[in-house]
N, C-alpha and C positions, 0 to 999 in steps of 0.2 A: 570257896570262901567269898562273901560279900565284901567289896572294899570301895571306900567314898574316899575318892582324889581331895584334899582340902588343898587348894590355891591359896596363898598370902603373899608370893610375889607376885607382882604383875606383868613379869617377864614370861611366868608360868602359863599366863592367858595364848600365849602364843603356839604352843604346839594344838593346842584345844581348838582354838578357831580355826587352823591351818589343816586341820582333823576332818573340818565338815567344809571346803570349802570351793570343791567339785561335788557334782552328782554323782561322781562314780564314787571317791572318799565316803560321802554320805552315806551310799547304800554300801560300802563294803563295812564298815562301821557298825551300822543297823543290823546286817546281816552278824556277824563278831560280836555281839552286845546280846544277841538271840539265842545263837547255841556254838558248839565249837566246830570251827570249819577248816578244811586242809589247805594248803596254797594250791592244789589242781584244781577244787571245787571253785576255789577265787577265779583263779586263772580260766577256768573254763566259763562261768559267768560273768568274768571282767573285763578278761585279756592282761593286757601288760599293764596299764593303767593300773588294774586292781592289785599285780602284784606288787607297784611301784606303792599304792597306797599301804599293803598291807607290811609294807619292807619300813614305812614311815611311820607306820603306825608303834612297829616293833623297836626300832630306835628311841621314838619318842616315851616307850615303856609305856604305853595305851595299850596293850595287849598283853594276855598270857600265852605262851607254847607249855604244849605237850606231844611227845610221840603217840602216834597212832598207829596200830595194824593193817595193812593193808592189805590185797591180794598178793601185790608184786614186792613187798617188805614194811618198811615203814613210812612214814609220811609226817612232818611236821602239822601241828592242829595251832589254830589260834584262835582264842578267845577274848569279850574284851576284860580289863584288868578290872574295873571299876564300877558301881549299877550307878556311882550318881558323881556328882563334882557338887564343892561346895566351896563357894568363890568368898573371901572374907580377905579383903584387902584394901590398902588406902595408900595413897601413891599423889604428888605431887600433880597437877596437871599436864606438867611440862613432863614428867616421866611418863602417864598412861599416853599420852600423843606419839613419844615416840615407840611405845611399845604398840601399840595400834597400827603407827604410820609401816612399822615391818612387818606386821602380822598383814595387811590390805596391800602391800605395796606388790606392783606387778610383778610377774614372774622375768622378764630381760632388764629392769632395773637391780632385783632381787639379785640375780645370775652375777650380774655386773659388780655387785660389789661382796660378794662370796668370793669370786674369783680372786680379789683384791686382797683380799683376808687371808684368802690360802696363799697368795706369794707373799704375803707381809711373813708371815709365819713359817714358812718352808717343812720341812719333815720334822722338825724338831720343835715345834710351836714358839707361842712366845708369848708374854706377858701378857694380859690383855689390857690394861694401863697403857702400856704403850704402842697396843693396834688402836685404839679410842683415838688416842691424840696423833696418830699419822693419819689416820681415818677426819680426824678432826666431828667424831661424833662424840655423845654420851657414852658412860660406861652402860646405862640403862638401854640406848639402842644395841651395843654392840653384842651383850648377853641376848638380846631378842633375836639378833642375828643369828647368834650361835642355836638359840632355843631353836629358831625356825631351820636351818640349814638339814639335812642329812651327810653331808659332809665335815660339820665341824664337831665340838665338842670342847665342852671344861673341864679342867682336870686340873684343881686348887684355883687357885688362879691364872692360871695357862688357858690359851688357847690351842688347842691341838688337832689334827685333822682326823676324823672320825677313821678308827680300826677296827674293824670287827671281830 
């Protein structure tokens, strides 16, 4: 089945860009968007990078799985979810800055304040109202955060740490 991603938040830009924003992302991406490939096939032309891309790609729901047959049993296959993205959104300026400023923002600032989010929240998560204002950011950055992270997650209005 053909399916077009329609973006209308702008928070949503954020796993997309974060998608293509290494060369290995890019070509395991390319490669997943081509035909359906196993995580050994990644892993053997990626390494760990490509699995870490393709474990990111799968959180962020940019991927389909299927089980495949193997020789030695089965093997998880991934393909990409989506043949196009169709981006139709209007956003404040002060909101796409700071949905951009998380999406660009380096990986040990990035780190630094994930880390922060996950002890604001502990196992039990917590409002995200009130990570915004101890954070003393936007509610707009701090969903980008969650968008971007493989660790967090929304669940209503919670913040919670991502469970598999």
């Amino acid at each position: 089945m053909k399916r077009i991603k329609v973006i209308n938040e702008p928070t949503e830009l954020v796993p997309i860009l974060r998608a293509v924003d290494t060369p290995v992302k890019r070509a395991v991406f390319a490669k997943v968007a081509h035909d359906w490939v196993t995580l050994s096939q990644i892993e053997t032309e990626f390494g760990e990078e490509g699995r870490f891309a393709i474990s990111f790609f799968e959180q962020m729901k940019l991927v389909d799985t299927k089980w495949e047959a193997t020789d030695t049993g089965s093997e998880k296959a991934f393909h990409s979810y989506y043949i196009s993205f169709h981006i139709n959104t209007s956003c404040p300026v002060t909101e796409i800055a700071d949905v951009l400023s998380v999406a660009v923002m380096n990986e040990a600032d990035f780190a630094a304040t994930e880390k922060k989010i996950l002890q604001l929240i502990g196992e039990e998560g917590k409002f995200a109202g009130d990570i915004a204002e101890a954070l003393g950011i936007s509610s707009t950055m701090l969903k980008s955060f969650v968008k971007r992270s493989i660790a967090l997650e929304y669940r209503g209005h919670r913040v919670e740490p991502h469970r598999d």
